[in-house]
Structures are given as C-alpha cells and as structure tokens.
N, C-alpha and C positions, 0 to 999 in steps of 0.2 A: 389462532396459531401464528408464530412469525416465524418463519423459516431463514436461517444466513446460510446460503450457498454461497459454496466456493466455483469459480466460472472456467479456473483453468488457465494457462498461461497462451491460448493462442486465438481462436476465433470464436465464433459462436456454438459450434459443434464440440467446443473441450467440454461442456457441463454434463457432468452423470447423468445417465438414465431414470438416475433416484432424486437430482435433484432438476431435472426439465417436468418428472408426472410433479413433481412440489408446483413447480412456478405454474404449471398450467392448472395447478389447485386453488391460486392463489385470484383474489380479484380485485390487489395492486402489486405492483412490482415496481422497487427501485435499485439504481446500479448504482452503489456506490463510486464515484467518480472523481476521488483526488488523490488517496492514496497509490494508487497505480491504473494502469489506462487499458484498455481492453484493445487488441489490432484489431477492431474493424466497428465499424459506424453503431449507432444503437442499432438503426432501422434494420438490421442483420440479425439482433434479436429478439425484435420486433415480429418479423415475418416468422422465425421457427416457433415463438411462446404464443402468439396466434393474440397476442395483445401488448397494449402499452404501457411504455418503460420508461420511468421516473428517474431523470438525473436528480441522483443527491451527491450535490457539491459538500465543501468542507462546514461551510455555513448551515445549511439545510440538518447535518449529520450529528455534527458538535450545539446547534443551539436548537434548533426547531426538529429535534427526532420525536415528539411528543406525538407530532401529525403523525409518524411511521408506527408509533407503539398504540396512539390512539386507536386507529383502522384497523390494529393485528385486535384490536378488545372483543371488535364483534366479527371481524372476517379475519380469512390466510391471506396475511401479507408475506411478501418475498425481500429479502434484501440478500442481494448479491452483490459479490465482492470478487476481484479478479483475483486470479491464485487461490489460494486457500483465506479464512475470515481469521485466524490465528496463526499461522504462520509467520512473512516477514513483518505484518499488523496485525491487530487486536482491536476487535470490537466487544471487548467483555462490558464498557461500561454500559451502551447498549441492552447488552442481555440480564446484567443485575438489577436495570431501573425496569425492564421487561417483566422478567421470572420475578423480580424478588418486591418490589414495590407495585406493580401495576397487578400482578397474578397473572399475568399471559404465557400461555405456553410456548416455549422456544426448540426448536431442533434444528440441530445443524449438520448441513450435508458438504461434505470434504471434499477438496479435489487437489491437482497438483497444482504444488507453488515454486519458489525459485529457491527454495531451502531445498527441496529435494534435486528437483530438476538439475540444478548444477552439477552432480554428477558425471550430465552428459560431455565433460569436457575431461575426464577418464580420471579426477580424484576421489580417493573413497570418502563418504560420508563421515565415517567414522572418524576420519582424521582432522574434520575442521574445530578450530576453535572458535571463538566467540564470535556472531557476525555481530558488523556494526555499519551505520550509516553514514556519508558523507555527505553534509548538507553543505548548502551554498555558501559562500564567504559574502557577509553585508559588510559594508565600510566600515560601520562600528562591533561587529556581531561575528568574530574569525577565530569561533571554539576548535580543541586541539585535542581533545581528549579519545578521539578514536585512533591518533596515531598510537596513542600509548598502549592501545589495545592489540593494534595490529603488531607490535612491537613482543607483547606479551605472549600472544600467541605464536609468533616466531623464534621467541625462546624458546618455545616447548616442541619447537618440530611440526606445528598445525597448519594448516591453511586459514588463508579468512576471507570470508565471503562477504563482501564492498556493496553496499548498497547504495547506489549512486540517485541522487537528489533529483526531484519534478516539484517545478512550481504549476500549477494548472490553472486556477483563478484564484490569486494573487493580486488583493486589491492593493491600488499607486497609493504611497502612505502622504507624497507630494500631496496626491489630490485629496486626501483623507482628510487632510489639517485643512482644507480649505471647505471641506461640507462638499465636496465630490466623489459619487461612486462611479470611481474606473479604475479596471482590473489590466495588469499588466500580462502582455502576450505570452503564452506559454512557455515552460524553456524543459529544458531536459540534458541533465548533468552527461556530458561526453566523458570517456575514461579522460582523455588528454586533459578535461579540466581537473575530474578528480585528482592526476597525477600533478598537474599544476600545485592546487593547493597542499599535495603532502610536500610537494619540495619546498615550499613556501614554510609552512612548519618546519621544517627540516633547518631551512637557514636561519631559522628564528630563531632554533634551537640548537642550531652547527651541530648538527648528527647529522650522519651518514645513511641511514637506514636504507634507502634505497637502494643503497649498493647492491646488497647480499641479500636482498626481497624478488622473487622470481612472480611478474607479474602478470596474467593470462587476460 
C-alpha cells in the first residue's frame, strides 16, 4: 500500500488521527521536501511516528520515485506532503505510475492546506478567483503571465490567492557547467519581493494595476 498524507500547515501534531495509525502502518516513510517546508525539524516527527523519515527532495521525487513505489510493492510506504498532496501541488503523477502501471494500492488521507486556511484572514472562499504562483525572476527567465491572472480575477470582483516562490535545493547552474554538484542556499519569496516584481511587470507594461489592488 502507499499512502500520500497530507501533514497539515503547522507542526508535527497537524496530521490526522487517520493518517499518524497509516504512517505508524507503514515500514518506510518519506516527507516530501521541496514543494513546501514543514515549521519544525524532521526529528519532531521522527519522535511522534516512533520511526524514520526520508527526505525526498525534488530529485529523489521527480526521478528516482521508483525506490518509493518499489518498497510500496511488498510493504506500506508513507509519503507525506505538508498541507494537503492536491491542493496548492499535485502528486497525481506519482499515484498513476503507482495504481495504474505498478498495480500498488494508493489511499490518500487529507488534511488542511493554504487553499482553505486563508480564510482565516476574514475572506470567503467562495469569492476567490483563480490562485496563481509567483516564482522567482532569473536574469533570462522574468514570466508575466500570472499578472494577467490576477488582473482577470479583479475584474470579476475575486480575490487571489499569491503563492509566493521557495528555492530549497536548487543546484548552482555556474557549478553545473563546470561538472560540479553545489546547491544554492535556501531562499523564500518575501511579499516585498513578490510586490517588486508585479511592479516590475507593471512598468514593462505602463499599467497601473496596483493602484486599485487591495493587497493583504
């Protein structure tokens, strides 16, 4: 069996009841580990699942998942995912090569993510439009197309919920060309930078947009 739990947006303690009896079913467990970051150490959930936890980076996840799907062939393997495993990410390709090519059984146990949780800053659900993501600006690499989104959705009277950019291991493409593996230090998109780069768009584009955009 491979179970994808969702961990919840805060400590170790956010994961269901339904999906801590899975993991402690399980006799590997790995945390997904680039798409979003979990506040506090593995060894935190190490000590409550009463065994050890497998960083799967973006590497390990996107090429070498075979090891994760292999293991799920004859045992319960666990992969977990902070927030919910569908929500603001998507692990379907995972569970197609799982369930549909390997024969492995998959079940997946839910938990809150930042799709829902945003709420808690008093907008209703109901009224957002399309979320979208802001990734980093590279010297050659300065896509523009989630302004048009957020623009679209403020046509319509929506909200939009900003999914702001992490590089976590992020290998140096300097070192890359040269036949060196070294990963550039962590980073984590601040609002201040996200709002940089819509301005940035903005003059590229001489719009105004941020004028009449009420930003939280």
């Amino acid at each position: 069996m491979l179970y994808v739990i969702g961990l919840g947006l805060g400590d170790e303690r956010d994961i269901t009841v339904k999906g801590l009896d899975a993991v402690r079913s399980c006799s590997k467990v790995f945390l997904e580990a680039y798409t979003s970051i979990l506040g506090v150490d593995t060894s935190k959930l190490e000590q409550l699942y009463g065994k050890p936890v497998v960083v799967a980076d973006r590497d390990m996840v996107e090429t070498k998942s075979d090891l994760i799907l292999e293991e799920a062939k004859a045992n319960n393997v666990a992969f977990l995912v902070v927030g919910d495993p569908y929500a603001a990410t998507t692990h379907t390709d995972l569970l197609v090569r799982a369930a549909k090519d390997k024969g492995i059984q998959v079940k997946s146990i839910h938990n809150a993510s930042i799709m829902n949780a945003v709420a808690v800053c008093g907008l209703q659900l109901y009224a957002f439009g399309q979320t979208i993501s802001i990734p980093y600006f590279e010297p050659k690499w300065r896509p523009d197309s989630f302004y048009d989104k957020i623009k679209a959705n403020q046509s319509l009277g929506m909200h939009t919920l900003c999914l702001l950019d992490i590089k976590v291991k992020e290998r140096n493409l300097e070192a890359l060309m040269k036949g060196i593996e070294k990963f550039d230090p962590p980073r984590f998109m601040s609002v201040n930078e996200a709002i940089e780069q819509l301005l940035e768009i903005e003059s590229k584009r001489q719009e105004q947009g941020l004028d009449s955009w009420h930003l939280i």
